[in-house]
C-alpha positions in Angstrom: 22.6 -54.8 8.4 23.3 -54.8 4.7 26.7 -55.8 3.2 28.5 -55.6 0.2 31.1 -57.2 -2.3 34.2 -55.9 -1.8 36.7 -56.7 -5.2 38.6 -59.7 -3.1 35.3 -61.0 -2.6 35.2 -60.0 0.8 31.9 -59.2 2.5 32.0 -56.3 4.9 28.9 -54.7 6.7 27.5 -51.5 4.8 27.2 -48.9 7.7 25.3 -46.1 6.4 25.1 -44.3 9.7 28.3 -43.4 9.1 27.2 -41.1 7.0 24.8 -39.3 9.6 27.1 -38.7 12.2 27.5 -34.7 12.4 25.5 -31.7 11.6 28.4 -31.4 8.6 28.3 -34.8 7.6 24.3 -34.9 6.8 24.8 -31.6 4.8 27.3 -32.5 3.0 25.3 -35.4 1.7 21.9 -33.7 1.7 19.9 -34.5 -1.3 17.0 -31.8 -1.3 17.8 -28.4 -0.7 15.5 -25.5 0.2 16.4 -21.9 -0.2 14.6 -18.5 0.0 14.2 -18.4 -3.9 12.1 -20.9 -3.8 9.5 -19.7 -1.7 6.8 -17.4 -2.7 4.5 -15.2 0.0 0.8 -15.0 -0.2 -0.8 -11.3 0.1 -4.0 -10.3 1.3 -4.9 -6.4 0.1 -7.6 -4.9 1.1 -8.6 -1.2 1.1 -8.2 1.4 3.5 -4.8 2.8 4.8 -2.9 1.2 8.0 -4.7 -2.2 8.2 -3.1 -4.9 9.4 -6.0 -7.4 10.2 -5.3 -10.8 11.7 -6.7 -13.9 10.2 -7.9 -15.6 13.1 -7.7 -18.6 11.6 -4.5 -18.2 10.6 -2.1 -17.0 13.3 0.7 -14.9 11.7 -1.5 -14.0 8.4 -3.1 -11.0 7.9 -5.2 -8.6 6.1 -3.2 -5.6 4.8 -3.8 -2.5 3.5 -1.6 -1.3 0.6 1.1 0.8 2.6 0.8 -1.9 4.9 1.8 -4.8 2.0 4.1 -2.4 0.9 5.9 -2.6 4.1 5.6 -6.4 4.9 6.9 -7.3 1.1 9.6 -5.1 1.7 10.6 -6.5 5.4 9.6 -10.6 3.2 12.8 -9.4 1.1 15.2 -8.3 4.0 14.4 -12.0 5.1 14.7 -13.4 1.3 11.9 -13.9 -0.3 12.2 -12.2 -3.8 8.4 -13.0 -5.2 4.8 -12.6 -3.8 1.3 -13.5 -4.6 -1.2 -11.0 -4.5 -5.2 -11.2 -3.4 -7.5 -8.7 -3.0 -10.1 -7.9 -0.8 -12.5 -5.0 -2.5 -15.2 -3.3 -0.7 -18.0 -3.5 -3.7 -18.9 -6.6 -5.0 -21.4 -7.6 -8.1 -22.8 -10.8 -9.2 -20.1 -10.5 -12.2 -17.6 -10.0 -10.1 -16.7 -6.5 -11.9 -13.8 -5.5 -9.0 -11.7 -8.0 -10.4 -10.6 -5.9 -13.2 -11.2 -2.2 -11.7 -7.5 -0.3 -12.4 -7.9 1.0 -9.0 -8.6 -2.2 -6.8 -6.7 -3.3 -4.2 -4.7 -5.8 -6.7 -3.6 -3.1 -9.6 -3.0 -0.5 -6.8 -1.0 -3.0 -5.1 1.3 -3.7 -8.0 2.0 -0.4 -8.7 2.5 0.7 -4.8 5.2 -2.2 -5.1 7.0 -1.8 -8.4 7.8 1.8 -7.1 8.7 1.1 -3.4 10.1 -3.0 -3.9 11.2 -2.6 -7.5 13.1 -6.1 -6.9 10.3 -8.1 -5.8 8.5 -10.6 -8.4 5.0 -9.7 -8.4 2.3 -12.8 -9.2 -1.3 -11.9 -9.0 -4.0 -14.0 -8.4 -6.8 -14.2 -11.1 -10.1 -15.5 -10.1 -13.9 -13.9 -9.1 -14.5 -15.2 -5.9 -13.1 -12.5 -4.0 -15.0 -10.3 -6.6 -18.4 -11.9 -6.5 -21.2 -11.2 -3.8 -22.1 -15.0 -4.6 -18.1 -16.2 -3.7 -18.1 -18.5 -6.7 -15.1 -18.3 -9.3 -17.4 -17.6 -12.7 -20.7 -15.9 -13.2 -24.2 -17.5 -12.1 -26.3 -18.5 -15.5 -29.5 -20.8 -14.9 -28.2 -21.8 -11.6 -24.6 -22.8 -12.7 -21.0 -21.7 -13.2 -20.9 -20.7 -16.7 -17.8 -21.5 -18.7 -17.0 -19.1 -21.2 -18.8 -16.0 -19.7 -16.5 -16.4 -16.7 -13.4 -16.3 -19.0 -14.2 -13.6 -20.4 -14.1 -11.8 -16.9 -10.8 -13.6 -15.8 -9.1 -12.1 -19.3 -10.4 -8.8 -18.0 -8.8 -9.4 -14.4 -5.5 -10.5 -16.2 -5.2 -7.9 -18.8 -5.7 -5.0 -15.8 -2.6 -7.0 -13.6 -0.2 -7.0 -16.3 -1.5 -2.9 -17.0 -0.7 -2.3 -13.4 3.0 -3.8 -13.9 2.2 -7.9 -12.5 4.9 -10.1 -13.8 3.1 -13.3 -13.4 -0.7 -13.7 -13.9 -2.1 -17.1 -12.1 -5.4 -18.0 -13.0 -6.9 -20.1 -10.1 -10.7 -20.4 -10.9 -9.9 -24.1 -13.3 -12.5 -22.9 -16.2 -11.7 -24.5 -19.2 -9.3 -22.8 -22.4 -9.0 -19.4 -19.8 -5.1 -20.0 -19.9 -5.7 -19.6 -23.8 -7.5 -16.7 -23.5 -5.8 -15.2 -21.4 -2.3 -15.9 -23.4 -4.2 -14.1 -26.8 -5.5 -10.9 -24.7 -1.9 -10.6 -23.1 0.0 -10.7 -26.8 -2.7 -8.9 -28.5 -2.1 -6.0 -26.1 1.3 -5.5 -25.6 2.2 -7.6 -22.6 3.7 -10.6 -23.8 6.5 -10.4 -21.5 4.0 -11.4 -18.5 3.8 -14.9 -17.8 1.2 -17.2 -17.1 1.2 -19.2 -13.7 -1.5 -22.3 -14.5 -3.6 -23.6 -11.2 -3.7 -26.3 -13.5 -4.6 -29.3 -11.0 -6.5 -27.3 -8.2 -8.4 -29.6 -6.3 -11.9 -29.4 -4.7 -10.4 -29.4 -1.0 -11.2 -29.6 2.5 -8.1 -27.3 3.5 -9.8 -23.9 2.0 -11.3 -22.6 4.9 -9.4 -20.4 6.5 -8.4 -18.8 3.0 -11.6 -18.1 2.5 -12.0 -16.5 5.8 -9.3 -14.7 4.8 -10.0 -13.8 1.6 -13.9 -13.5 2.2 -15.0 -15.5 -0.7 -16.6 -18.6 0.5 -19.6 -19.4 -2.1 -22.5 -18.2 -0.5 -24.6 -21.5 -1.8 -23.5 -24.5 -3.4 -19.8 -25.7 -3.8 -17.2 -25.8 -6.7 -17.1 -29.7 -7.1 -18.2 -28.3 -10.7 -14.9 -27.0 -12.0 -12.2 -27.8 -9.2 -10.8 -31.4 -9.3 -12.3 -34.6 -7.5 -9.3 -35.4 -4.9 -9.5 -39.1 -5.7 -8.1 -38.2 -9.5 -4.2 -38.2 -10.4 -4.3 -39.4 -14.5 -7.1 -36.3 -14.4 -4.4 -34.2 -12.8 -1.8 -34.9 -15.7 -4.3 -34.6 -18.4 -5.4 -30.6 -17.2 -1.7 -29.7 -16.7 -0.7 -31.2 -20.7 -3.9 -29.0 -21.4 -3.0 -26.0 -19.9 0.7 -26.1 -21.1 -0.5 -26.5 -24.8 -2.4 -23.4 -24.2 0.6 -21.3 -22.7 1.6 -21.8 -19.7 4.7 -21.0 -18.4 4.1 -21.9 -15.1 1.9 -24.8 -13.7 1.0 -25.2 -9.8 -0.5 -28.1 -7.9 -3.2 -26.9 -5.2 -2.9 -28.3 -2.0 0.8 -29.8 -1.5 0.9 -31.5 1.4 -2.2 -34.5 0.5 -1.1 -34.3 -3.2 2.7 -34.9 -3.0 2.2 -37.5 -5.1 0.7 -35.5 -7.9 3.3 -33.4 -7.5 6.1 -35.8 -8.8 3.7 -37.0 -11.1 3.6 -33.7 -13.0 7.2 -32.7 -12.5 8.1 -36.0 -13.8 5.6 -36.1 -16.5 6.7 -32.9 -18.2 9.3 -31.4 -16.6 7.9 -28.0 -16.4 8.6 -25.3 -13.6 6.2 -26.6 -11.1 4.7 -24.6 -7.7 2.8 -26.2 -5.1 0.3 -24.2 -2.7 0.9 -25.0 1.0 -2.4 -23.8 1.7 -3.9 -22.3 3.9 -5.7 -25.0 6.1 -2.4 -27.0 6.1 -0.5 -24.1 7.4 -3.5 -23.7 10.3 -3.1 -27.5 11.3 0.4 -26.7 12.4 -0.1 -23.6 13.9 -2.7 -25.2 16.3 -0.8 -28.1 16.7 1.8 -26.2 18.2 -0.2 -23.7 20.2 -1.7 -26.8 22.1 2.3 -28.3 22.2 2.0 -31.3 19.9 5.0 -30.5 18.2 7.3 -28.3 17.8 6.5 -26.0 15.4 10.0 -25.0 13.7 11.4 -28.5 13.0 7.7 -29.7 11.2 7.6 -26.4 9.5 10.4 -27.2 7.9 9.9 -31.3 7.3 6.7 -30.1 5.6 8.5 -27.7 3.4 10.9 -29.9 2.3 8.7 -32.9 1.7 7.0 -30.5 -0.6 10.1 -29.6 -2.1 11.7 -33.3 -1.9 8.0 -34.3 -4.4 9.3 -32.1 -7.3 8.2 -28.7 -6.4 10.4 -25.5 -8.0 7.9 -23.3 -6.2 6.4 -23.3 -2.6 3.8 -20.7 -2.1 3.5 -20.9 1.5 2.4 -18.3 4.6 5.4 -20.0 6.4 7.9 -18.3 4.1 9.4 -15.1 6.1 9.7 -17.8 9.0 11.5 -20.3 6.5 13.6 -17.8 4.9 15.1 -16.9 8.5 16.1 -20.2 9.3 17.7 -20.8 6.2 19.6 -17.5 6.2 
């Protein structure tokens, strides 16, 4: 037990249960707080009218049609959530990935479904080519690799068309190089510099992908993305494509995964200070879900340990499929 110095001199046993003793107590006292605001849903849109297609790999998550997102970002802000992330699912894909920027894809119809029927709702967008590409990589194919700039050229595109549609916040995720820039210059240049730019500045080349990628369809049909997303043994790396990325306009920055990068994380927050998001992603939202269907542990209280360990490492932002769930609890 530790002790301190009282001003006689006297030592006396320092008793910090005492400050854990009640539900009212521990509240009072609470350092990290989570709230609904701070929690963002992820969207998969796909076309068609009344889908609602369960990820298998993710109980809970699903593949919606656009009435159908309509009606679930709608019900996320009864429970409060107040922003969303949007991914889309097209029908036709192309080797250049030409969907991502089509005004009438799943994403731009999307926004403009929701700016009419959830006026209130923040709308993020996703910008990358995988989803787009019948080769599920995040740039164009040139000589057998990823090519840099041709692939930016594309995201500005996809960008450009989100903000047309009405997106508030573009988030490249694909982790090409100056495509934050470029995107910032096309934005200004044509009237939409209100729209800001959410950085996937340190997205990392992750196990915990796969049942996104189910969900999203875009796993890489050959090869992998060690080429472009970050090595997971790197942190200085991590800091050094965030300071990048915020020199070239970003409002926003985002650390991809949370959980097995918390201390990236603080490192970022700490480092600059910026509004910071982390991605609970998808294959960290699956481990609990088994966990609990096979009654490891309950579901509720690590749910919410997880969410606030996320938020507890510096995280502004939590994009996370546990949201609506989240947002009930804390009322």
């Amino acid at each position: 037990m530790s002790t301190t110095q009282t001003p006689a001199g006297l030592t006396l046993p320092r008793r910090l249960r005492r400050l854990r003793r009640s539900d009212a107590m521990r509240a009072m006292v609470r350092e990290t707080h989570l709230s609904p605001d701070s929690l963002m849903l992820p969207l998969f849109v796909c076309e068609g009218e009344g889908v609602r297609r369960e990820v298998s790999s993710m109980p809970g998550v699903f593949n919606l049609s656009i009435d159908e997102a309509v009606k679930e970002a709608a019900a996320a802000r009864a429970d409060g959530i107040r922003s969303v992330l949007l991914f889309g699912l097209p029908d036709d894909k192309d080797d250049v990935g030409s969907s991502a920027y089509d005004p009438n894809a799943p994403v731009q119809s999307a926004v403009r479904a929701l700016k009419r029927e959830v006026p209130d709702v923040l709308i993020v967008t996703d910008v990358c080519l995988c989803e787009y590409t019948d080769h599920g990589h995040c740039g164009l194919i040139i000589d057998g690799e990823i090519a840099n700039d041709p692939s930016v050229e594309q995201l500005v595109r996809a960008a450009v068309s989100h903000a047309a549609a009405g997106a508030d916040i573009v988030a490249p995720s694909d982790m090409m190089d100056g495509r934050v820039a470029a995107i910032r210059r096309a934005l200004d240049d044509r009237g939409h510099d209100q729209v800001a730019i959410m950085s996937y500045a340190a997205k990392y080349c992750s196990a915990f992908y796969g049942p996104f990628r189910e969900a999203a369809g875009s796993a890489p049909k050959f090869g992998d993305r060690r080429s472009h997303q970050m090595d997971p043994a790197n942190a200085h790396e991590a800091l050094r494509e965030v300071e990048q990325d915020i020199a070239e306009g970003a409002d926003l920055v985002l650390v991809k995964p949370a959980v097995a990068y918390l201390d990236v994380i603080r490192r970022v927050k700490d480092a600059f200070g910026y509004p910071t998001a982390a991605y609970h992603v998808s294959g960290e939202y699956a481990m609990l879900k088994a966990a609990a269907r096979n009654g490891w542990i309950d579901e509720t209280r690590a749910m919410m340990e997880t969410l606030i360990g996320i938020r507890r490492a510096g995280a502004d932002i939590i994009i996370t499929y546990y949201a609506r769930d989240a947002a009930r609890l804390l009322g």
